[in-house]
N, C-alpha and C positions, 0 to 999 in steps of 0.2 A: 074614714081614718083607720079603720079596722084593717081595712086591706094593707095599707099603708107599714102597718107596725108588723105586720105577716111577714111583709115583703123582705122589711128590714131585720126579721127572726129569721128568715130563711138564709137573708146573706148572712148572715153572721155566723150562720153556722155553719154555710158552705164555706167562708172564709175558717171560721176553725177548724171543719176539714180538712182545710186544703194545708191551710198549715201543720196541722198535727201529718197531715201526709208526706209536708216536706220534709218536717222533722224525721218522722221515719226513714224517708230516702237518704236523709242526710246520714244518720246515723248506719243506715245500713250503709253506703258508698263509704263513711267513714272506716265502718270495719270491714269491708271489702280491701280495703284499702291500705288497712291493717294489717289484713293477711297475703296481701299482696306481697307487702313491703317483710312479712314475717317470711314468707316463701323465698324473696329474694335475697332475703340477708342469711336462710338457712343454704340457698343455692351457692350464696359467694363463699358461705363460711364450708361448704364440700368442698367446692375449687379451688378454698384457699390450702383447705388438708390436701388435695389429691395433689397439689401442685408440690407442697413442704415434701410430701411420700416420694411423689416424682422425683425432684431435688436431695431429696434423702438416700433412696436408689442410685441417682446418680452420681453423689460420691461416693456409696459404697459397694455396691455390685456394679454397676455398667462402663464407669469410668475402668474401673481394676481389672474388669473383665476383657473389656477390649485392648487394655495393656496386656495380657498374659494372651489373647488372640494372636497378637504380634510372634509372636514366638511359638505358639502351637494353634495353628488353622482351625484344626479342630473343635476349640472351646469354643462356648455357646455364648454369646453379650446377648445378655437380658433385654428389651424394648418397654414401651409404657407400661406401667402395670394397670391404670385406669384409663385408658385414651379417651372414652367418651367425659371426664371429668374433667381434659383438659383441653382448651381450647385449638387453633389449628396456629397462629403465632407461639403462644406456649410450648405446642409440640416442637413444633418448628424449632425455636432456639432450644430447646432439649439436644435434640438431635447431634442440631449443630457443634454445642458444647463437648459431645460423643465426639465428633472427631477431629475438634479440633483439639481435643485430650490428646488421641490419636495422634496425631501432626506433631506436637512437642514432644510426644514421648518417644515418634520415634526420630525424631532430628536430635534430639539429646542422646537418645542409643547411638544412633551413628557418630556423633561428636565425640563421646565415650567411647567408642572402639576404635576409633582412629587415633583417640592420645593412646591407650592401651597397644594397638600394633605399633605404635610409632616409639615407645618405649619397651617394648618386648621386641621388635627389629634391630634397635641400638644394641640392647642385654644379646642376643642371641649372637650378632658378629663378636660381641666380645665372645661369650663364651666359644662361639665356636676357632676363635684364631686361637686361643688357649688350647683347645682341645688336639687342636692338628698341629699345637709345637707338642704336645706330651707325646703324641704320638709318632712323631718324628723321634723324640728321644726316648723313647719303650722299642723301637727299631733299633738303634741302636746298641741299646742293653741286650736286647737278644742277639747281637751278633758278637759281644765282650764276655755275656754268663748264660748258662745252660741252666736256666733255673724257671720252669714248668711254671709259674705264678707268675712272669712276667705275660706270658701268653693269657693266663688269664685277666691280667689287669691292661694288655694290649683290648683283650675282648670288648670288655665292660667301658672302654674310654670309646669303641668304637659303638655300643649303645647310646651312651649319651653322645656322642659326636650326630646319631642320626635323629635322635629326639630334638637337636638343637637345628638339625638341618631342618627337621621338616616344619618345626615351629617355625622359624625363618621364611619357609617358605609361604605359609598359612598368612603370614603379616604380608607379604608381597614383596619379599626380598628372595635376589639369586637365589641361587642353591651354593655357594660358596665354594664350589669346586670345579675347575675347564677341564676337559678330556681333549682328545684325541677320540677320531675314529676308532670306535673300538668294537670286539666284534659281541655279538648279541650274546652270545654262551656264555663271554664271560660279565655282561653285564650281570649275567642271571645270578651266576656266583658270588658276584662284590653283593647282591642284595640278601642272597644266602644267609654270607656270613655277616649282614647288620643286623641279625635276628635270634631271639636268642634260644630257641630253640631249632637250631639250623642242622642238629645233627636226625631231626623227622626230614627234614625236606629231601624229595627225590625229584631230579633230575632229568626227564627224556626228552632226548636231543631229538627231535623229527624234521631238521632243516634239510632240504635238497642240497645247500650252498652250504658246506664244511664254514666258508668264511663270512659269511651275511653277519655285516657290522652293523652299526648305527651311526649316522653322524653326528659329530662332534658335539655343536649345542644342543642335543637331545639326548647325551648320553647318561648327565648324571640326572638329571633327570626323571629319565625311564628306571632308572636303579633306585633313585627315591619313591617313585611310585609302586612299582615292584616291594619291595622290604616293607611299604607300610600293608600293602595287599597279603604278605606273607604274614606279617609282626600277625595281623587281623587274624589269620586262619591256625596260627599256631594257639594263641590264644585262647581260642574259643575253641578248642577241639582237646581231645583228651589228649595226656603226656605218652599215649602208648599207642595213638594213631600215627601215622603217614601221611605227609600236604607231599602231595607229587604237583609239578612244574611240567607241562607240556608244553614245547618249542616247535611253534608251528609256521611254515612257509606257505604262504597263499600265492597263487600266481598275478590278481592285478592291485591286489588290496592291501598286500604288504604279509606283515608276521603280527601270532596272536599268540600270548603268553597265556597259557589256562591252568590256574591256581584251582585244586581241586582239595575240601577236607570234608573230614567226617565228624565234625561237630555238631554244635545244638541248633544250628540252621537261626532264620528268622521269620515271627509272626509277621502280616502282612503289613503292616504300619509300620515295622524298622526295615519291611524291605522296601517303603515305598520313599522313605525316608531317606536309605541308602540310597536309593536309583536316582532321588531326588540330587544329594550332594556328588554322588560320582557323574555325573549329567555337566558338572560345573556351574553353580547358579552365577548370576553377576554380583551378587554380593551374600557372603557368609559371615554373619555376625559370632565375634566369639563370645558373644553371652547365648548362643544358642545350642553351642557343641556341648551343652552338661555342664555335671558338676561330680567327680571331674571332670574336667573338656575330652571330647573322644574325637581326637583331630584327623583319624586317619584313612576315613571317604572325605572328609574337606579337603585334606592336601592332595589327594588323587584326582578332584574334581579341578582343582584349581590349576593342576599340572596338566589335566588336560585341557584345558580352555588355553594356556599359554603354548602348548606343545603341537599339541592337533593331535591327540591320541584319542581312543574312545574305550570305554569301560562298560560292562556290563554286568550286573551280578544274579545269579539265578540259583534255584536251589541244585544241589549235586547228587548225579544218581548214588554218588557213596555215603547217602545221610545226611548232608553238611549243606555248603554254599559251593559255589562254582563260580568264580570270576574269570572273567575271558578280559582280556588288556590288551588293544589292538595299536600295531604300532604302523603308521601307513607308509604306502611306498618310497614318497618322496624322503622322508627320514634313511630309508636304507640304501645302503652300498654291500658291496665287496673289499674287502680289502685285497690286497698284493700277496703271489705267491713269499715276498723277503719277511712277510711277516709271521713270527713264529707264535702261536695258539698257547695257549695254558696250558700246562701237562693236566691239571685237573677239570679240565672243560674233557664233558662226557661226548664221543665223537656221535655221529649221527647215526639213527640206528637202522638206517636205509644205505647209508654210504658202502657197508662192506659188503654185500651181494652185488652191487649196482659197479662196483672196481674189479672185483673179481674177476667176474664174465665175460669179460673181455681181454682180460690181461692173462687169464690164465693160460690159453696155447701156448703163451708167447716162451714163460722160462724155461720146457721141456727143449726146445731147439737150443736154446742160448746156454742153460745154467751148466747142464752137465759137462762138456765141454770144456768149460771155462774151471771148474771145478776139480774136473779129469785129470788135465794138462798140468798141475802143479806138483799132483803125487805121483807123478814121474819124474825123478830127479835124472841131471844130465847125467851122463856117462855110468849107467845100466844096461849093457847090452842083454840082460838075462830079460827084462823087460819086456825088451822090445821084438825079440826072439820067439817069446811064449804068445801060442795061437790063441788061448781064451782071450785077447784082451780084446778083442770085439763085443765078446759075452759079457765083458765085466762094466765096461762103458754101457751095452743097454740094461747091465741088470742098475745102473746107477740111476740112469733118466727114471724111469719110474720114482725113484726116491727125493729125486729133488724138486719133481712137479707138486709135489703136495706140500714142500716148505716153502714153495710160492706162492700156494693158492693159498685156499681155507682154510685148511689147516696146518695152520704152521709146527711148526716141532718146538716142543717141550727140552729145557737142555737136558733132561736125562734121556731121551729118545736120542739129541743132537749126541751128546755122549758116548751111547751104545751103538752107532751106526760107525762112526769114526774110530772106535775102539776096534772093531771088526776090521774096518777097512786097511787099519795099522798091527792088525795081528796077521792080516793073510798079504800085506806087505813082508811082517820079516819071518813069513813062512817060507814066504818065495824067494827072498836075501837068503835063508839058511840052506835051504836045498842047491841054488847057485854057487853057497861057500865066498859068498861078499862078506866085505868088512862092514864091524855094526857100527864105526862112525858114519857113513851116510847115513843109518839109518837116523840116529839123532837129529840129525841135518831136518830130515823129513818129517818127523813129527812134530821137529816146533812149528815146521813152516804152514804142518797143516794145521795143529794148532790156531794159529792165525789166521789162520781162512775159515776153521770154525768159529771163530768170534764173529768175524766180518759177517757170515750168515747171517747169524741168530742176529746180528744189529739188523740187516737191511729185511728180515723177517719182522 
C-alpha cells in the first residue's frame, strides 16, 4: 500500500507542476500579449501622429506650395515628411489630394482670367473708341490754334491710346485699328512716336527696296509690337543713352527690326522668362505678368502666334539687350512708284552710292546743254558772234556733273556760280553797248532755272 500512496504523491505533484507551469505560461503569454498589444497600440498611435503631421503639411505647406508652383516652375512642393510612418493607401491618397488641389486651383485661375479679360476687353474698346475721338479732335485744334500744349496733350492721349491697345490685345481682342499697305519705315516711325522717350530712338534704314511695305492685316500690328519692344528698352536704359532701330532686308526670310540698348540687361531667369513669353505660350495668365502686370513680352508673344512673326531677345554688344523682330516674307510687298514716302522716313543708307553710279555719266551729256540754251536770249547777235562760246559751254559741263551726282550744290555755291555767270553776261551786254532791258529779261528767267535745279537736285 506504501507504494500505492508514492504513486499517488508523485502524481500530485507532477500535477501541481504541471499546473503551477501552466499558470506561469499563461501568465507569461498573458503579458506577452500585453506587450504585444502595448507595441501595437504605440505603433497605431505613431501612424495616427505621422498621418495628423502629414495632413497637417498638407494644408499648410504642400497644398500652397504647389499653388504658388503654378505660377513659378521653380518653387520646390514639399513630399511626405515620414513615408515609412505612413502606409502605401495613406500615401497614395496624400498624393492624390496634391493634385487634385492642383486641378481646382487651376481651373478656377483659368475661370478668373477669363471673367477678368472678358471685362478688361469690354473696358479697353470703350476706352479705346474714346481715345481716337479726342484724338481726331486735338487734330483738329492743331490746325485752328498754334499752341505748343496741344502737341503735348496730342502726345500723352497717344500713350494711353497704346497702353489701351496693347491691353486689348493681351485679352485676345483686335488691335482696333485697319491699315493700308503701308511701308516698313514708316511703321517704324508710328511706333517711334508711341513711346515716350522717342526723341533717344535712332533710326537706320538698311533696306535695299526704298519702298518694302507690309501688308495690310499685319501692319498695325507689327507697330504694336515694335513700341512695346521700344516702350521696353527705353525704359530700362538710361535717359542719356541711344536705342538705335536697324531695318534690315533678308533676301528669303523676309525683314528684321533690331532694337539695340545700353541698359541694365537681364539675369538669366528674366531672360529665360522673356524668351519664354516672346516664343508665344498657348496661354498667358494675367495673374502671372506681376504686380504690377509687365505686359509687354506677353503682347509681343501673343502677336506673334497671331501674326507669324518671330522674336528673339539676346544680350547687346552695347551693354543692354538686343531684340531682333522678324517679320517674314510672305507679310511683305512693295508698294507703287504713285505712292509718296514720309518726308521724315530716313531714306536707305545703301540707296545713294548704289543710284549714283550709274546715273552719273548720264547729266554731263544732257544737263549743260539744256542749261546753256536758256542764257542765251533771242536776238543777241553779240553772243553769238563771240568765239569763246565753246570754252564757255565746256568750262560749264564740269560744273553741272557734280550737281547731279553726289554732291549736290549747296544754295550758296548754286548762288555764287550764277552770280558769275550773270556778271560775265552783262560784261559782255556792256562792251557790245546792248540795252539793260534784255538783261532783266535774262536773269529772272535764270533765276527760275536756278530754283528748278536745286529742286530736281
Amino acid at each position: 500500500m506504501g507504494w500505492i500512496v508514492a504513486v499517488i504523491a508523485v502524481m500530485a505533484a507532477v500535477a501541481a507542476a504541471m499546473r503551477s507551469y501552466g499558470s506561469a505560461r499563461s501568465e507569461q503569454l498573458a503579458l506577452a500579449h500585453a506587450e504585444l498589444t502595448e507595441r501595437q497600440m504605440k505603433a497605431a498611435e505613431a501612424r495616427t501622429a505621422a498621418l495628423v503631421d502629414e495632413i497637417r503639411q498638407l494644408a499648410h505647406k504642400r497644398i500652397p506650395a504647389a499653388a504658388v508652383a503654378l505660377s513659378h516652375p521653380s518653387a520646390q512642393v514639399p513630399g511626405l515628411r515620414e513615408a515609412a510612418e505612413v502606409d502605401g493607401d495613406a500615401a497614395r491618397l496624400l498624393t492624390e489630394a496634391v493634385q487634385a488641389a492642383r486641378t481646382a486651383v487651376i481651373e478656377e485661375r483659368q475661370r478668373v482670367d477669363a471673367a477678368a479679360r472678358a471685362a478688361m476687353r469690354g473696358t479697353s474698346a470703350k476706352i479705346q473708341s474714346l481715345l481716337n475721338q479726342s484724338q481726331q479732335l486735338l487734330h483738329e485744334l492743331q490746325h485752328e490754334y498754334d499752341d505748343p500744349r496741344i502737341l503735348q496733350l496730342d502726345f500723352r492721349n497717344e500713350l494711353a491710346l497704346r497702353r489701351t491697345q496693347s491691353t486689348a490685345v493681351l485679352c485676345d481682342a483686335w488691335p482696333g485699328l485697319a491699315r493700308q499697305n503701308s511701308p516698313l519705315v514708316e511703321i517704324v516711325l508710328g511706333a517711334q512716336s508711341r513711346v515716350a522717350g522717342y526723341e533717344r530712338i535712332k533710326v537706320a534704314n538698311h533696306l535695299r527696296e526704298e519702298r518694302l511695305a507690309l501688308a495690310a492685316r499685319a501692319a498695325e500690328p507689327l507697330a504694336i509690337a515694335l513700341a512695346e519692344l521700344l516702350a521696353n528698352a527705353t525704359a530700362y536704359s538710361h535717359p542719356d543713352t541711344d536705342v538705335t532701330v536697324t531695318i534690315q532686308q533678308s533676301g528669303g526670310r523676309g525683314a528684321f527690326l533690331v532694337v539695340d540698348d545700353a541698359g541694365i540687361g537681364m539675369d538669366e531667369d528674366a531672360l529665360d522668362r522673356a524668351r519664354a513669353l516672346l516664343a508665344g505660350p498657348s496661354e498667358v495668365l494675367l495673374t502671372e505678368l506681376g504686380d504690377p502686370p509687365q505686359t509687354g513680352f506677353a503682347v509681343v508673344g501673343r502677336l506673334v502666334v497671331q501674326y507669324g512673326f518671330h522674336c528673339h531677345i539676346e544680350a547687346s554688344p552695347f551693354g543692354g539687350m538686343r531684340t531682333i523682330l522678324r517679320v517674314p516674307a510672305h507679310l511683305l510687298t512693295v508698294l507703287k512708284e504713285d505712292r509718296t514716302l514720309s518726308a521724315l522716313a530716313p531714306t536707305p543708307v545703301s540707296a545713294h552710292p548704289a543710284a549714283a553710279e550709274p546715273d552719273a555719266p548720264a547729266p554731263p551729256a544732257q544737263d549743260p546743254p539744256q542749261a546753256a540754251a536758256p542764257a542765251e536770249p533771242a536776238g543777241l547777235p553779240s553772243r553769238r558772234r563771240r568765239a569763246p562760246k565753246p570754252a564757255a559751254v565746256a568750262s560749264t559741263a564740269p560744273a553741272a556733273a557734280p550737281a547731279a551726282g553726289q554732291m549736290p550744290r549747296t544754295p550758296e555755291q548754286a548762288e555764287s556760280s550764277w552770280a558769275a555767270l550773270q556778271q560775265g553776261t552783262l560784261n559782255g551786254r556792256s562792251v557790245a553797248g546792248r540795252a539793260p532791258a534784255p538783261d532783266s529779261d535774262g536773269h529772272d528767267h535764270l533765276g527760275d532755272q536756278d530754283d528748278q535745279g536745286d529742286d530736281e537736285t
